[in-house]
C-alpha positions in Angstrom: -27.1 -8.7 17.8 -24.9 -8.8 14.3 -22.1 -6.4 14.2 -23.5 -4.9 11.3 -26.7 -4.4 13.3 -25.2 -2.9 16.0 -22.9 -0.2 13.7 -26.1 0.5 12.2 -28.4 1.2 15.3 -24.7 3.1 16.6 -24.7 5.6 13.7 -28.5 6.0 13.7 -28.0 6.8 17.6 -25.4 9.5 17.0 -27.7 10.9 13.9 -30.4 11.6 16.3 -28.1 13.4 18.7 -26.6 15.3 15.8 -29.8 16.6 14.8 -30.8 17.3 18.0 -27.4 19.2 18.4 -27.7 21.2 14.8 -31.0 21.9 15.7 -30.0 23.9 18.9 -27.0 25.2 17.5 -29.3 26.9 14.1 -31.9 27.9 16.9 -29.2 29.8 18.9 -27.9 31.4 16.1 -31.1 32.9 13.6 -28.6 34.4 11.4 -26.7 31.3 9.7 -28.2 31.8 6.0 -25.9 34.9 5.5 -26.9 35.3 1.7 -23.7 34.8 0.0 -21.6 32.8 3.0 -21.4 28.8 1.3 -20.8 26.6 4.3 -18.8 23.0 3.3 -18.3 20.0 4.6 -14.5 18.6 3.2 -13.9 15.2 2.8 -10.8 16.0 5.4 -8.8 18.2 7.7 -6.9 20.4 5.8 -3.5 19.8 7.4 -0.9 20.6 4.5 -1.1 24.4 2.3 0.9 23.1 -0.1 -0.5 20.9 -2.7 3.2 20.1 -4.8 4.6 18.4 -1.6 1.5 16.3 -0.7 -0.9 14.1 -3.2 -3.5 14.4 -0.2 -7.0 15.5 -2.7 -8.0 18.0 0.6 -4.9 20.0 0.1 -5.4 19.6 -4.5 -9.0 21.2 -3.6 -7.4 23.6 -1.3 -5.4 24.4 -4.4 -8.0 24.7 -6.8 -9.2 28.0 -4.6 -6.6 30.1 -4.1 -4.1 29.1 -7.6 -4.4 28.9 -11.4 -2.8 26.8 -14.1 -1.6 27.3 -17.4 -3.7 25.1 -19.1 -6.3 23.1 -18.1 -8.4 19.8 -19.1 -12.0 20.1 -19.4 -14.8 17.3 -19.6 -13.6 15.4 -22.9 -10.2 15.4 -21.6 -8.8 18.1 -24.4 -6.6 20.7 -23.0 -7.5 24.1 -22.7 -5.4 27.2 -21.8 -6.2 29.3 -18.4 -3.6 31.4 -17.6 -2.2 31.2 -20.8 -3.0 33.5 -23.2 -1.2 32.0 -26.5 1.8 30.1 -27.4 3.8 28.5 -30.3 5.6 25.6 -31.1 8.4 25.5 -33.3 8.7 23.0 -36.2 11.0 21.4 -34.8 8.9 20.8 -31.9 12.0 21.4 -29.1 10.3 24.6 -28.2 7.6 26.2 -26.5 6.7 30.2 -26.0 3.6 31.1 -24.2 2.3 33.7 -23.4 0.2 34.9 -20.3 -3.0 36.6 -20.9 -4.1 40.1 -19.2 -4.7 40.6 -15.7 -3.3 38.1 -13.7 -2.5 39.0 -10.4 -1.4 37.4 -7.2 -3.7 38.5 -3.9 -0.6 40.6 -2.6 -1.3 42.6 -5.7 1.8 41.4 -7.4 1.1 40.9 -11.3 2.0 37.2 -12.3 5.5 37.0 -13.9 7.3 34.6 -16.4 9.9 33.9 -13.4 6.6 32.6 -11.2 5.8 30.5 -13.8 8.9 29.0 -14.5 9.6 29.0 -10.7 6.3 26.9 -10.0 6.7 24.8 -12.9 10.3 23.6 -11.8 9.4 22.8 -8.2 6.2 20.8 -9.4 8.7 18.7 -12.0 10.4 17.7 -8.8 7.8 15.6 -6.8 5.2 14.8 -9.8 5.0 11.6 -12.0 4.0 13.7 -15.2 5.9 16.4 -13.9 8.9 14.2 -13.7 9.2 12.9 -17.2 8.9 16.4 -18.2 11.7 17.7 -16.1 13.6 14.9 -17.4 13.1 15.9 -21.4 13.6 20.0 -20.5 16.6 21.3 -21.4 16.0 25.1 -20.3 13.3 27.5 -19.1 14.0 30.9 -20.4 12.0 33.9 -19.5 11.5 36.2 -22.7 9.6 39.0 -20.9 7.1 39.5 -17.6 4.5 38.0 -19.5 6.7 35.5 -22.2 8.6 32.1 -21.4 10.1 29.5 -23.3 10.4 26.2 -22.7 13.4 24.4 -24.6 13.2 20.8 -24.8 16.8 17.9 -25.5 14.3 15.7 -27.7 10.6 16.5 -29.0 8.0 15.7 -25.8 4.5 15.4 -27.5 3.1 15.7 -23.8 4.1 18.4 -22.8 0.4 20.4 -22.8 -0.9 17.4 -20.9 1.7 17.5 -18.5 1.0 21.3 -17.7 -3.2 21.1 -17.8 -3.0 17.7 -15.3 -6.1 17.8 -13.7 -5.2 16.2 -10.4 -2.4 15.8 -8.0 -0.6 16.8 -8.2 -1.7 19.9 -9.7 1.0 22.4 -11.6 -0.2 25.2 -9.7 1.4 28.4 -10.0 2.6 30.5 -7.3 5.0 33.5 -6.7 8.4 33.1 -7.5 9.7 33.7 -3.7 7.0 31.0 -2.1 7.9 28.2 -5.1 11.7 29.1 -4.5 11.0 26.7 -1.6 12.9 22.8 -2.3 9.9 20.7 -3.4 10.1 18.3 -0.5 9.6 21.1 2.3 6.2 22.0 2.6 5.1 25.8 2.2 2.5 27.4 4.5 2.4 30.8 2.4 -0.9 30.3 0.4 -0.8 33.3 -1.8 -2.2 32.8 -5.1 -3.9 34.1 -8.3 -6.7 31.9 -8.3 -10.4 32.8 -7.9 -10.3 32.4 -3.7 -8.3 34.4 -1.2 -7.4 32.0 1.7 -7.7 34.0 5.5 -5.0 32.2 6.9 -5.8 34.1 10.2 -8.9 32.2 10.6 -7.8 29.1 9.8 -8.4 26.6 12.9 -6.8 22.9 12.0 -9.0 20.2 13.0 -12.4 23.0 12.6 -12.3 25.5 9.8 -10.9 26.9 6.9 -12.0 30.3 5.3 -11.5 32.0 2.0 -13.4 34.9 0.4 -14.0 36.1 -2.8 -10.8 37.1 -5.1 -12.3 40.5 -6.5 -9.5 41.0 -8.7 -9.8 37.9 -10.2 -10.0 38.0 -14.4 -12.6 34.8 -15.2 -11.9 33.3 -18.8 -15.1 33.6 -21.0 -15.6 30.1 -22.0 -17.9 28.2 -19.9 -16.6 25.9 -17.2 -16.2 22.4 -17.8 -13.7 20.5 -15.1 -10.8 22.6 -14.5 -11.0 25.0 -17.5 -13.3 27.6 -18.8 -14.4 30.6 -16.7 -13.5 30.3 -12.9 -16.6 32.4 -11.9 -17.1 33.0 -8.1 -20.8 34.0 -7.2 -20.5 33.6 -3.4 -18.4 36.0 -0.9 -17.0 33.6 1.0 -16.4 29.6 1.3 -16.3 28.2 5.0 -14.7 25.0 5.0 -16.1 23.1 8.2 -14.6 19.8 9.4 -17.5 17.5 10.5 -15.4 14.3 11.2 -18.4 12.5 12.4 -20.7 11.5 9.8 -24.2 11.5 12.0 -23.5 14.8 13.1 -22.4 16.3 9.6 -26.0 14.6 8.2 -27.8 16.6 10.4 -26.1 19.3 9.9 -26.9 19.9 6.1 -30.4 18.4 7.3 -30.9 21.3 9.4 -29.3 24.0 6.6 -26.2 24.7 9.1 -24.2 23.5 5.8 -24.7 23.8 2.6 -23.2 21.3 0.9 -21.6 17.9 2.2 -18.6 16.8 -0.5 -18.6 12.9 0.9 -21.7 11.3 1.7 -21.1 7.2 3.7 -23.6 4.8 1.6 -25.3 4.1 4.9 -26.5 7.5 5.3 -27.8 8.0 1.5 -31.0 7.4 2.2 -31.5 9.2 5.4 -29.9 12.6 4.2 -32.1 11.8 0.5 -35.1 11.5 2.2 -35.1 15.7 2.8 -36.6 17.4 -0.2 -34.4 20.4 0.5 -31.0 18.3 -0.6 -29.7 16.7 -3.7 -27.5 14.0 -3.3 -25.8 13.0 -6.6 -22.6 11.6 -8.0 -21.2 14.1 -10.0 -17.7 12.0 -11.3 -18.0 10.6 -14.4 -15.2 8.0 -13.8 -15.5 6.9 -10.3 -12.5 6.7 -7.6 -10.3 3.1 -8.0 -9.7 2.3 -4.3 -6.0 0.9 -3.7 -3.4 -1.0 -1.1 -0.6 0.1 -0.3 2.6 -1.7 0.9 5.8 -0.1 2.3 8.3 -1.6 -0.2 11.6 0.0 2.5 11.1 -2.2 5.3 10.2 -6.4 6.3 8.0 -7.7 6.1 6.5 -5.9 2.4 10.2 -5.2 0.6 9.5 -9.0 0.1 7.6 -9.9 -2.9 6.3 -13.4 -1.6 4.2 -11.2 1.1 3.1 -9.2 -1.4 1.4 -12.4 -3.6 0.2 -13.6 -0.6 -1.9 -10.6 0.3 -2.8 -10.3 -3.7 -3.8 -14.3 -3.7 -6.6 -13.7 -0.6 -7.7 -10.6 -1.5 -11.2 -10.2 -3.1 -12.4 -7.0 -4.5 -16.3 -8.1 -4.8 -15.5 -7.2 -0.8 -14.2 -4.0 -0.6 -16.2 -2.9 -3.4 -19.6 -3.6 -1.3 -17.5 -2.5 2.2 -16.6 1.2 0.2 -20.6 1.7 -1.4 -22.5 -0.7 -0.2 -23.7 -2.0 -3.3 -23.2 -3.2 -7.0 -24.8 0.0 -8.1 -22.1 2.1 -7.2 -19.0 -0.2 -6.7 -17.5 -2.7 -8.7 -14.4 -5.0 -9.4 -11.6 -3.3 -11.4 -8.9 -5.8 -11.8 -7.0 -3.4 -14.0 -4.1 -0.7 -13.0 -5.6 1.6 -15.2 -9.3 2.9 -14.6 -11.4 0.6 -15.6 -13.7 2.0 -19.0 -10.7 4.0 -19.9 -7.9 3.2 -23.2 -5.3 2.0 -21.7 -7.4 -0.3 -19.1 -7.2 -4.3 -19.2 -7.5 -7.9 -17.8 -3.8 -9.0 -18.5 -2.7 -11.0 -16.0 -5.6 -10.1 -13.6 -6.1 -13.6 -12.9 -3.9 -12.9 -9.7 -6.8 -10.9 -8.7 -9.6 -12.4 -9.7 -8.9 -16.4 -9.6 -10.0 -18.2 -6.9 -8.6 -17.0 -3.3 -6.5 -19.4 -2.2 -5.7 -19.0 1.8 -3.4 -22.1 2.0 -1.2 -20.6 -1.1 -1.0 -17.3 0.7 -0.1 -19.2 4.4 2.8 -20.7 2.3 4.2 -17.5 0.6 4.3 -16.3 3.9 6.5 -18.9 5.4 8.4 -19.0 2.3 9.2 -15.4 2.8 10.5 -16.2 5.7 8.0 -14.5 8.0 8.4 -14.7 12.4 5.2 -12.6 13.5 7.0 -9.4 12.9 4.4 -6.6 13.8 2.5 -5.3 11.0 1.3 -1.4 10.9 -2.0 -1.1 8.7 -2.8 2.8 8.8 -6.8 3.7 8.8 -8.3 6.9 8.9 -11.6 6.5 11.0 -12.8 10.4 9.4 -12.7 8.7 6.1 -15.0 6.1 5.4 -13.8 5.3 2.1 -9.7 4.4 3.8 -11.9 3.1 7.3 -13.7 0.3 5.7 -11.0 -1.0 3.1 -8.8 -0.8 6.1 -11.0 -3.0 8.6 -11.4 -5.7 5.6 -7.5 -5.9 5.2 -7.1 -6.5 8.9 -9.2 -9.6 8.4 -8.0 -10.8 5.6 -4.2 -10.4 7.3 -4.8 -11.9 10.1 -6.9 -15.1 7.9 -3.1 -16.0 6.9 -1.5 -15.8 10.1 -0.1 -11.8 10.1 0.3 -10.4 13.3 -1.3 -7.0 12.0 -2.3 -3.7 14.4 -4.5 -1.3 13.3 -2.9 2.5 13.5 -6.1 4.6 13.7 -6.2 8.4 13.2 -7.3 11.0 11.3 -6.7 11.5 7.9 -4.5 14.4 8.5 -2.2 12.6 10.7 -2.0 9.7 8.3 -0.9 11.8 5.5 1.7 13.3 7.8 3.1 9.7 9.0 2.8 7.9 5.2 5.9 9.9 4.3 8.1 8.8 7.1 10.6 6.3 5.6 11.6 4.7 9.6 10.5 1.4 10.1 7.5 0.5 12.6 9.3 0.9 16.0 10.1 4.1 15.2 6.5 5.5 13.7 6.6 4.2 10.3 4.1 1.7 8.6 3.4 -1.5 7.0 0.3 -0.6 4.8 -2.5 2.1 3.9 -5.6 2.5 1.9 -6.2 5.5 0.2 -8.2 6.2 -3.5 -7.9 7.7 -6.6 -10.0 9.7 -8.8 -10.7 8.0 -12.2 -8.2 10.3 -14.2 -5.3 10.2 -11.7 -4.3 6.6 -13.0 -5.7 6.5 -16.9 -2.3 6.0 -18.2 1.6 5.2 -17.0 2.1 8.9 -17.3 -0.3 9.8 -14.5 -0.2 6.5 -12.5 2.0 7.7 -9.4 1.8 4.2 -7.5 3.2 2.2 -10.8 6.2 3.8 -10.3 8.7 2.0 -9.7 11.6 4.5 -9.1 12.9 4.1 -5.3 13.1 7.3 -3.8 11.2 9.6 -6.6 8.0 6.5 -6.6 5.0 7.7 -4.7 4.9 6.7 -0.6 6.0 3.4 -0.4 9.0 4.1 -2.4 8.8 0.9 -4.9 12.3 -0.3 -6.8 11.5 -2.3 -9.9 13.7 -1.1 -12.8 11.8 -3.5 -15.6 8.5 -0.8 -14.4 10.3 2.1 -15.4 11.4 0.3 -18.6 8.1 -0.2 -19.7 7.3 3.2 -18.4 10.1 4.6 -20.8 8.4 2.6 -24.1 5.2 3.9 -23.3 6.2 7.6 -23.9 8.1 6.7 -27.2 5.7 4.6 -28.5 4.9 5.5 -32.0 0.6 5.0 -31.8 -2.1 4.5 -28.9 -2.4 0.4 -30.5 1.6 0.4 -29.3 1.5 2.1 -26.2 -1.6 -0.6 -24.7 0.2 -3.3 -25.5 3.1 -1.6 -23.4 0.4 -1.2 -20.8 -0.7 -4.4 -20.8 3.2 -5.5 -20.2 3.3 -2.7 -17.3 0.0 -4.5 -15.6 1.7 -8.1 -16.2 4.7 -7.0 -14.1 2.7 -5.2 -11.4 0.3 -8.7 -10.8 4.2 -10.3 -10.7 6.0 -7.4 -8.6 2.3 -6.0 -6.9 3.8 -2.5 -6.1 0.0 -1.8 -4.7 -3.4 -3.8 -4.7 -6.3 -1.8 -6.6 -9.0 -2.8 -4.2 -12.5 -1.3 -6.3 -13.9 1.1 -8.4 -17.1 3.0 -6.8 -18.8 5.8 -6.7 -18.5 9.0 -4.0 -22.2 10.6 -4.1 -22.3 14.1 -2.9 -25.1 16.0 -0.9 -26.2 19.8 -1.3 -28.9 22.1 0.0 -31.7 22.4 -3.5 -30.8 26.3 -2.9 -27.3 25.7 -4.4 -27.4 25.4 -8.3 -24.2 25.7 -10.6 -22.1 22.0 -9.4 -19.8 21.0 -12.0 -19.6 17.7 -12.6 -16.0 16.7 -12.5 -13.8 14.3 -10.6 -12.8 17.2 -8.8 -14.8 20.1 -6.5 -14.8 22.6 -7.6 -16.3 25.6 -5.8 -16.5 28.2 -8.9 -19.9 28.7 -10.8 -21.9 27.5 -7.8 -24.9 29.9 -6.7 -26.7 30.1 -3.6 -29.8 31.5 -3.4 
């Protein structure tokens, strides 16, 4: 029997079970379909409350309920305000006053001040790319009254409403002024927001369940929604959040109607959980998610480029691509840094990636390094398909040119937890992990986290390469969008040379949903607003 056989006729095994199990559970219990009650399958544990200190997208979506931004982008990529009622900018363009509109309140009944604004802002311009450049070109924040603050820049910034309406992580949420006091590299677990969704901390159960109820107080915008902007309009009472970490079992659990909707669907199970004229299954991101390699750029044997090229000389995207969706329909090669079908994407010097794979190049890199069988930590999540799968091809591909490679399996949760340790592996760090992107997370040098190449501000990892940061630096202070590709193309040339990561793939996540749900926005994020359940 093939391998791939025999995961098959295992997951179909455990789908039978699960529905056998659902179906006693929604027999036991007659009352599940409480009208207004949306039960959701995450794409993860929720581990971490605080979405400044982790990039993990559970703990962004986790964000998206309970906080609200000052500005938002919506589905043409335009920013729009949310919290903000108006502002101004001066003619020299060194300042900014906004202004917050009516209403906002935090769900301790607090009204939303200047100082939480400023507060919020300040923390996030600690641990964020974007956020980063920004705090870098702010000279002051100045509150002007409870409801007016001014931002005063050294030198004119013309991104500074992109910066504040970015639509992923990490996310320039805003919270009270005493929770985002906190330093921005300790995580918070006070949750308390403005944002349409109440989080009930006391039934939170790691590893089970998160809950959050309606924010009654909550003001919507007017405008219709469209990705994070527009009118945040809640029609259900409450959101259950319930961690299924086995796929079989969570497919027969929106087969059944135990869940309604299931934010993650494996490709192998598409056509199982499609065949039930009750459920949807659709993609609903217009970009895709650009899958991507990791390396730990502190510690032997990856702080040496020659290992780097030799992974990048084996590595074959057509692979991962088909291991993450299963087929060409809804993964492909992107041998870009920059999402593939976007401005700033291109093919300079992709030919690292997609020349031929060259095993007896990479087997000589490797002794050149200077290599001795050190032991190699490759972090998988096995609740995650998408990190699972990339994560079993790399351990093939590693040991193909000779790496003596062990495979660190968890949860997601925990591997978020243990990417951030900066101790080598004998004492619980790691050697590599997989993990994706949304489309619009790396569009351009000032939202690509991995490019950076900044020691201890770059994303996990931790990646020195001055010449990136450089190029980084032209890209903002280029004059015209002609001059700041060719700056990207110069940024991609020195990653294929440098490889601070591998982009794997670009693919598509489908999503599945009970037909009584109506209302899904159709955004590279979820987003809970506006959906209906009959």
């Amino acid at each position: 029997m093939s391998a791939g056989f025999s995961k098959f006729h295992d997951r179909m095994h455990r789908l039978a079970l699960g529905l056998a199990f659902a179906a006693g559970v929604a027999f036991a219990s007659p009352v599940l379909a409480q009208g207004k009650v949306l039960k959701f399958v995450p794409e993860a544990d929720l581990r971490s409350l605080d979405p400044i200190w982790t990039t993990a997208y559970i703990t962004r979506n986790h964000g998206y309920m309970v906080y609200d931004v000052l500005f938002a982008t919506d589905a043409s990529f335009k920013v729009q305000p949310q919290m903000v009622d108006k502002w101004e900018v001066s003619t020299d363009n060194l300042t900014y006053t906004f202004t917050l509109r009516d209403g906002l309140k935090f769900h301790d009944g607090a009204p939303v001040r200047s100082a939480d604004c400023i507060a919020s802002v300040e923390r996030w311009a600690k641990r964020d790319v974007f956020g980063q450049r920004l705090g870098e070109m702010t000279e002051s924040w100045t509150a002007v009254s409870d409801k007016t603050f001014r931002l005063k820049l050294k030198k004119p910034f013309p991104y500074v409403l992109e910066a504040l309406a970015k639509p992923s992580s990490n996310v320039p949420f805003i919270m009270p002024e005493r929770v985002a006091k906190t330093d921005a590299f300790t995580a918070i677990t006070d949750a308390t927001g403005s944002g349409p969704f109440k989080f009930v901390k006391e039934q939170w159960v790691p590893g089970n369940k998160v809950v959050y109820v309606k924010n009654t107080d909550y003001v919507p915008r007017k405008e219709a929604p469209s990705w994070g902007a527009g009118g945040k309009v809640v029609k259900v009472d409450r959101v259950e959040w319930i961690y299924i970490p086995d796929a079989a079992t969570a497919a027969a659990a929106l087969n059944t109607g135990e869940v309604d909707w299931w934010q993650q669907v494996p490709v192998d199970l598409v056509p199982i959980v499609a065949r039930n004229k009750d459920i949807k299954v659709e993609s609903v991101d217009p970009l895709g998610s650009i899958g991507l390699l990791r390396f730990n750029h502190l510690h032997a044997p990856f702080n040496n480029v020659k290992m780097r090229q030799a992974v990048l000389a084996v590595l074959d995207q057509s692979d991962y691509a088909i291991a993450i969706a299963g087929d060409a329909k809804n993964g492909k090669p992107c041998p870009s840094y920059f999402t593939c079908g976007t401005p700033m994407a291109s093919t300079a010097g992709s030919e690292a990636l997609t020349g031929k794979r060259d095993v007896e190049r990479a087997k000589a890199l490797v002794k050149e390094a200077g290599y001795k069988g050190e032991k190699i930590v490759l972090m998988t999540a096995t609740d995650q398909p998408i990190v699972n799968t990339q994560a079993l091809v790399t351990q093939e591909l590693l040991r193909k040119i000779g790496l003596n490679v062990e495979l660190a399996a968890s949860d997601w949760g925990t591997l978020i937890t243990r990417r951030s340790s900066k101790e080598p592996v004998e004492k619980g760090g790691w050697s590599i992990f997989h993990t994706w992107f949304v489309g619009p997370d790396i569009t351009t040098p000032a939202l690509n986290s991995p490019l950076r190449g900044a020691g201890d501000k770059s994303w996990f990892g931790w990646p020195t390469d001055s010449k990136l940061e450089e190029l980084r630096d032209a890209w903002f202070n280029a004059p015209t969008v002609a001059e700041q590709k060719k700056i990207a193309e110069a940024m991609q040339r020195r990653a294929f040379e440098t490889v601070p990561y591998i982009p794997t793939a670009q693919f598509i996540i489908p999503t599945a949903y009970r037909s009584n749900l109506s209302g899904v926005i159709n955004s590279p994020v979820t987003f809970i607003w506006n959906v209906e359940k009959k």
